[in-house]
C-alpha positions, -999 to 999 in steps of 0.1 A, spaced: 368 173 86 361 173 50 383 208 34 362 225 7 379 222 -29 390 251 -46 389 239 -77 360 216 -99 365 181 -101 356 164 -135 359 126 -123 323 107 -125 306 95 -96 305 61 -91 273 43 -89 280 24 -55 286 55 -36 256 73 -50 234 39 -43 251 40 -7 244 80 -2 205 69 -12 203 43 12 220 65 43 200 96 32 166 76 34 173 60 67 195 91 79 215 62 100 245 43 87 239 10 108 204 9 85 223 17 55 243 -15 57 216 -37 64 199 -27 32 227 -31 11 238 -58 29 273 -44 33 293 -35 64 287 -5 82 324 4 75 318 2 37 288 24 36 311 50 59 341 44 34 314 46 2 299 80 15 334 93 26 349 89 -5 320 106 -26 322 137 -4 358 137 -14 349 134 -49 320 164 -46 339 184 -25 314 194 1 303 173 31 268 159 23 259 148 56 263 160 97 278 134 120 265 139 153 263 112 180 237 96 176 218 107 145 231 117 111 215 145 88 218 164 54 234 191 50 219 217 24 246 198 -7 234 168 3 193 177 2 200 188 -32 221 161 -43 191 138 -32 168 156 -55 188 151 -81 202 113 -71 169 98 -69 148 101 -106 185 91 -118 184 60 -101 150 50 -106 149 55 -138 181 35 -145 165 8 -121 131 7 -144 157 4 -178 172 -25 -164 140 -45 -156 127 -35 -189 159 -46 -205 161 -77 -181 120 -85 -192 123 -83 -227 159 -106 -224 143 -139 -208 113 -140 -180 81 -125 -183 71 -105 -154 38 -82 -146 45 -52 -128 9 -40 -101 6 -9 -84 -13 -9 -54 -17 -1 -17 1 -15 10 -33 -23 25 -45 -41 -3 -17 -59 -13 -14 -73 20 -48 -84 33 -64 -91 -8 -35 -95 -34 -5 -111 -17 -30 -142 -1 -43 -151 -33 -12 -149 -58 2 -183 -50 -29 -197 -66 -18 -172 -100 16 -188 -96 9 -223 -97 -6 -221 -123 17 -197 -143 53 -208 -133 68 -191 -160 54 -154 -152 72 -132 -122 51 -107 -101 65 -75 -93 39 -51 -65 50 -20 -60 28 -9 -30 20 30 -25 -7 55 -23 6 76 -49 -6 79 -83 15 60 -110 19 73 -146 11 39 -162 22 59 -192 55 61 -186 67 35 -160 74 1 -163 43 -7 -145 17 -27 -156 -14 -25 -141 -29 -2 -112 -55 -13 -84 -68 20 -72 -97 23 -44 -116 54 -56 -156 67 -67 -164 62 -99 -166 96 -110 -124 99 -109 -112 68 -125 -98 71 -163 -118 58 -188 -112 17 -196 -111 13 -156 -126 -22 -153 -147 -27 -117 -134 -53 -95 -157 -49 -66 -175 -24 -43 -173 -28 -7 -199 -24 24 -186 -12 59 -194 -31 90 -185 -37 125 -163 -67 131 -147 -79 163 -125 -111 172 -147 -138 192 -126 -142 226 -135 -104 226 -169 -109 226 -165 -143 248 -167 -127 279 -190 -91 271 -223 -85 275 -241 -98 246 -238 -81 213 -280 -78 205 -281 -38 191 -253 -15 180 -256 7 211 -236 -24 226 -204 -22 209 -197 11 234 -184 -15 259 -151 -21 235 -133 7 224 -136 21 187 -111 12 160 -108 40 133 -88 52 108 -67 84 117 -70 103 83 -108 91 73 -118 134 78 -96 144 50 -115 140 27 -151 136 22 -148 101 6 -128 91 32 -154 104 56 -177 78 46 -152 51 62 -159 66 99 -180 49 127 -199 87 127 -216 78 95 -221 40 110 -242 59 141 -261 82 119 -276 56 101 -282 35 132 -297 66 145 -275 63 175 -261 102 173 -251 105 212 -226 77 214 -195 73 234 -176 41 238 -151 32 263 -121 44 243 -108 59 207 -82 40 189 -73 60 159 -45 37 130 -37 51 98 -42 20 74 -68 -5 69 -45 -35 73 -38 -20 108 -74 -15 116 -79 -51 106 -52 -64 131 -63 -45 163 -97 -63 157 -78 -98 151 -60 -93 183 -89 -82 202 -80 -45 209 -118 -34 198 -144 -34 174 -134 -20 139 -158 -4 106 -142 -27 87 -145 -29 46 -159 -66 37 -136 -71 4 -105 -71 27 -118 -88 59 -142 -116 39 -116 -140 41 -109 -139 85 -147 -136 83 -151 -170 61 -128 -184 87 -142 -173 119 -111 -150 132 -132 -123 130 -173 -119 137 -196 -97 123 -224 -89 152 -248 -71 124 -245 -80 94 -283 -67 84 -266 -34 96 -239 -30 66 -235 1 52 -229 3 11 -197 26 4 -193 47 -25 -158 38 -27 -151 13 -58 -117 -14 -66 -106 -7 -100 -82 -24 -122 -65 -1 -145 -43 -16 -175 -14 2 -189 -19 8 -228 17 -5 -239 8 -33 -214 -26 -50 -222 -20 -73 -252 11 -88 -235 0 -121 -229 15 -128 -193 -3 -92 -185 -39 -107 -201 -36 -140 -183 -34 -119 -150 -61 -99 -156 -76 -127 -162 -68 -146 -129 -76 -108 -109 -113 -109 -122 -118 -144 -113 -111 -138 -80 -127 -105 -77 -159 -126 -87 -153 -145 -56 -150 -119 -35 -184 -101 -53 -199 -136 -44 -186 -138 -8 -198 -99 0 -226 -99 -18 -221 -74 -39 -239 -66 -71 -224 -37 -91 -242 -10 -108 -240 -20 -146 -233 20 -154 -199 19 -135 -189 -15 -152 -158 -12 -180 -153 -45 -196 -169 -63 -166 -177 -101 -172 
């Protein structure tokens, strides 16, 4: 047991332990610890023993099979992570500016895995020289003061800064894998998709934009307002939704930018497609102002709206000309 010190200690903390208190702290288990930091587990123990000694206090409860913060160690968290990022973001800066050229995109996990990520090899072929960095979260991102580059944000019109530049818009329909549909009754109105169950996003009633992503709005404009299908099956990301239909676990409202390519291939069908419904929900590319006359930044930009044309192409989407920014 860790004795309280009765007196202030002035020694710095190291950076290892405070890197190793992060790591324990987010995972609140030493065994994950280690994996991340690719150390042993005894090393993380040793790392986070040995900054308790230094601050006096113990930071964390041991108990048998779970670990958690004490009240020293929430606040020391608080104060432990901004530090860190924001040394982490000096050295890339310092690290950019010293040899490669990197781009730095905010996005979405959903996005970035079922748009960005499956095109970029393309981008990298033919720019060797330039690194990617994504950085995939829902949060907003002060392009202002991070080291970030560019933002992809999903949003209406009405909310994005000014010098947003349109990507695409999106339509929702139904989509379903084709062994589903192998052996069902044939697919010939929309009442006939209450043989499968319903794949829906968890959080689409928090907000009213969001609303427009459920199958609720889908019925209404069928005209189909008593509807029940076999069963609910309620995921919180799009990506998710997009893989329970792959794998035949339903039908999902999907959005046709992200689920144009499994269409295009055939792992996924679309039973109505004179049924889409337009969404008022927009892809924007945003551009950092200390970022845009970078040249490895403008030949990604570049790259992005070639293949958001594409995908405009491939959904058949034609944009409203007064919600276009710079739009080719």
């Amino acid at each position: 047991m860790l004795n309280t010190l009765t007196h202030t200690r002035s020694r710095p903390i190291a950076a290892g332990q405070l890197r190793a208190f992060k790591a324990v702290a987010r995972h609140l288990n030493f065994r994950a610890a280690s994996e991340e930091m690719a150390l042993t587990q005894s090393a993380v123990s040793r790392q986070i023993q040995a900054l308790e000694d230094d601050v006096g206090v113990l930071l964390f409860l041991r108990h048998t099979r779970a670990v958690e913060l004490t009240g020293a160690g929430a606040q020391l968290l608080r104060a432990v992570l901004p530090a860190l990022e924001r040394m982490d973001s000096a050295v890339r800066l310092i690290r950019q500016s010293a040899g490669r050229k990197c781009v730095a995109i905010s996005t979405w996990a959903s996005f970035a895995s079922m748009w960005l990520i499956p095109r970029l090899e393309a981008f990298q072929r033919q720019h060797p020289e330039i690194d990617i960095r994504i950085d995939a979260t829902d949060a907003p991102v002060d392009l202002d003061t991070t080291d970030v580059d560019l933002a992809i944000r999903y949003a209406v019109p009405s909310v994005v800064p000014p010098g947003s530049q349109r990507l695409f818009g999106e339509q929702l329909t139904p989509v379903v894998s084709p062994w589903l549909v192998k052996n069902a009754k044939p697919l010939k109105a929309a009442k006939d998709l209450a043989q499968f169950a319903l794949i829906e996003a968890g959080d689409s009633h928090r907000s009213q934009h969001l609303e427009v992503l459920t199958w609720q709005r889908w019925f209404d404009a069928q005209t189909l307002k008593q509807f029940e299908p076999t069963r609910w099956l309620y995921l919180n990301y799009a990506n998710q939704i997009a893989q329970a239909a792959l794998t035949g676990q339903g039908a999902a409202l999907a959005r046709t930018p992200l689920v144009a390519d499994a269409l295009a291939s055939g792992e996924l069908i679309e039973p109505f497609p004179k049924l889409r419904l337009d969404s008022p929900l927009v892809y924007w590319l945003i551009i950092g102002p200390r970022s845009g006359a970078r040249p490895e930044v403008k030949a990604f930009c570049d790259w992005l709206h070639a293949q958001a044309l594409l995908t405009r192409e491939a959904i058949g989407d034609v944009p409203d000309a007064g919600t276009v920014d710079n739009f080719d």
